[in-house]
C-alpha angles and dihedrals in degrees: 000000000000123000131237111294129198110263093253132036124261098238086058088051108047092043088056079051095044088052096042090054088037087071106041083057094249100156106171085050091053094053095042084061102041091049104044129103098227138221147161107212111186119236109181150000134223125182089219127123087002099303131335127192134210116214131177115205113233116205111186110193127188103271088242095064089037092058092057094062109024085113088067105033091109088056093035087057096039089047085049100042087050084066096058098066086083082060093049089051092050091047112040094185090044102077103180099187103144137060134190140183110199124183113245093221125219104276102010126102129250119222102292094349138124115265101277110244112265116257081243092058084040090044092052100038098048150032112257110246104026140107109259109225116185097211101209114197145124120273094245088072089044090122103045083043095050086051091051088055096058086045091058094040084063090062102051090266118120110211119199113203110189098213096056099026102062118100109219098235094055122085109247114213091048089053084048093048093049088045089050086050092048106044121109085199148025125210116198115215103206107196120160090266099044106095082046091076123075086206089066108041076047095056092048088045082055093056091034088059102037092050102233119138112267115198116216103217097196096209097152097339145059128240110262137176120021091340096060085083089072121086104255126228111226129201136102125275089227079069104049102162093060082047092046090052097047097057090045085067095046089059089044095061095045113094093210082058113027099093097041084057091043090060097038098054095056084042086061102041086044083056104029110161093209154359082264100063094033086062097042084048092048101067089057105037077060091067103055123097105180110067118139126232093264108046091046078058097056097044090055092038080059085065094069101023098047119070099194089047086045090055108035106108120260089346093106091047091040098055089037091060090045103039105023154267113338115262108280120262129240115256116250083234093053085045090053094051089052094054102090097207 
C-alpha cells in the first residue's frame, strides 16, 4: 500500500520554481533547481480540516555544486522556501514549509537514481575544474573531433572523445558508460552518418535520460528525435574554434550548466597554459555578468600571477576595464619593511 503523496508532483513543482527564479535573474538558485534530484518527504499529520499533511521538500545536488554554495545554504533554503507558500495556498491540506539541500555524495544513490560515479573515477577520467562535455560522434570523424576538443579545452571545457580517449587496456564500453554517468553535458556531432549508428542514438539517450542537456552540432545534419527540441549549434567541423565557442554559449545560457561553465572558465583563466588559451578565454570571460567577488578577484589577480595572463596582449587591460581596477601594489615602503636586512 503507497503512502500520501503532495497534490502535485515535484517535477511540476521545481520546474514553476526554476522558472520563477529564471526570471528574477537568480541564477544559483537556478542552478540549485535544475540540478537537483527532487523530492517531497512528509513530516507530520493533523486530522484538521480533514487531513492535512506537512512536507518538506528535499533537493540533492552533485557535491561539487554543493560545495559551492554551501556559505549560503541557510539563505538559498530560506529564499526557496519563501516561494512555497503559493503551493500551500493552492493546496490547503499540502502545507511545504520546509526546504533542504542536501549533498549526493560519491558513491551513494539519489532518490530513484543510478549509483553517482565515485571522485576517484571522476578524478581519473577527467581534469579537475573544468566543465565536463561528453562529445558524441561517429569514428570517421575521429580527427576533426579530436581537434574540437582541443578547441574546447582552451576554453576551460574537457571533451571526451571516445575514439582517442580511450586507453587500450581499458575496456571500452565500461570507460564510455562511466563518462556517460559523470558529464555534466552531451554534445551531439550530426554528421550525415550519425543517426546511422546505434553508439551514438545510445550516447544522446544517455544524456536524454539522465537529464542532462544535450547540445545538437549541426555539422551535416539536422537534430532529430527528442533532441531536436534543443537549439542546435551550427558550423563545420573543418572550422573547430567557431564551433568551440559556440557550444561554450550554449552551456552559458543553460541554467543546468551555467554555473559549471561559470567556474570553469575562471578555473581556466586563473590557469591558463598560454597566451594562447588566456586570449581564447578572454572573449568569453567578457560576456558574463554574473561573476562573484571572488571570482572577479581571481580573474584580475591572474593578471599579475599568471605569466601567460600577464603577457597575453590586451587580456590584462581588457579584464581591468571590465572587472575592475588591478589588485592594489605593495608600497615600496611596505616592501622595504618587509625586507629583514
Amino acid at each position: 500500500m503507497s503512502g500520501p503523496t503532495f497534490s502535485k508532483p515535484v517535477g511540476e513543482i521545481v520546474s514553476t520554481l526554476t522558472e520563477l527564479f529564471l526570471h528574477q535573474g537568480r541564477t544559483q538558485l537556478v542552478e540549485i533547481l535544475a540540478n537537483a534530484h527532487a523530492y517531497f518527504e512528509e513530516t507530520n499529520f493533523d486530522n484538521w480540516n480533514g487531513g492535512t499533511y506537512t512536507w518538506a521538500l528535499r533537493l540533492e545536488v552533485p557535491v561539487a555544486l554543493f560545495a559551492a554554495v554551501e556559505g549560503q545554504l541557510e539563505k538559498f533554503e530560506k529564499e526557496i522556501g519563501a516561494k512555497l507558500g503559493y503551493f500551500s495556498r493552492i493546496f490547503p491540506n499540502d502545507i511545504l514549509d520546509e526546504v533542504t539541500i542536501l549533498p549526493i555524495l560519491p558513491g551513494a544513490t539519489a532518490r530513484g537514481q543510478r549509483i553517482a560515479p565515485s571522485e576517484l573515477e571522476v578524478k581519473r577520467l577527467w581534469p579537475t575544474g573544468r566543465l565536463r562535455l561528453f562529445l558524441s560522434h561517429v569514428s570517421k570523424h575521429k580527427g576533426p573531433v579530436a581537434k574540437l576538443r582541443d578547441e574546447l579545452a582552451l576554453r576551460g571545457v574537457a571533451a571526451f572523445v571516445a575514439h582517442d580517449d580511450i586507453e587500450p587496456s581499458l575496456e571500452w564500453q565500461a570507460e564510455i558508460e562511466l563518462a556517460l554517468r559523470s558529464m555534466h553535458a552531451l554534445a551531439a556531432c550530426l554528421t550525415p552518418e550519425f543517426h546511422a549508428s546505434p553508439w551514438t542514438d545510445h550516447e544522446v539517450g544517455w544524456g536524454l535520460g539522465r537529464g542532462v542537456p544535450v547540445i545538437p552540432v549541426r555539422v551535416g545534419a539536422d537534430p532529430y528525435g527528442l533532441a531536436g527540441k534543443f537549439q542546435a549549434v551550427s558550423g563545420q567541423l573543418e572550422q573547430p574554434a567557431p564551433l568551440a565557442i559556440g557550444i561554450v554559449n550554449a552551456l552559458l545560457l543553460s541554467p543546468q550548466t551555467h554555473g559549471e561553465m561559470r567556474r570553469a572558465l575562471v578555473a581556466a583563466f586563473t590557469g591558463a597554459e598560454s597566451y594562447v588559451m588566456a586570449q581564447a578565454l578572454t572573449p568569453i570571460v567578457l560576456t558574463v555578468g554574473d561573476f562573484t567577488a571572488e571570482e572577479k578577484d581571481a580573474l584580475r589577480v591572474a593578471c599579475t600571477s599568471n605569466s601567460n595572463v600577464a603577457k597575453a596582449h590586451y587580456v590584462s587591460e581588457k579584464i581591468y576595464k571590465t572587472f575592475g581596477a588591478p589588485p592594489a601594489a605593495k608600497s615600496a615602503d611596505v616592501l622595504d619593511e618587509e625586507v629583514p636586512f
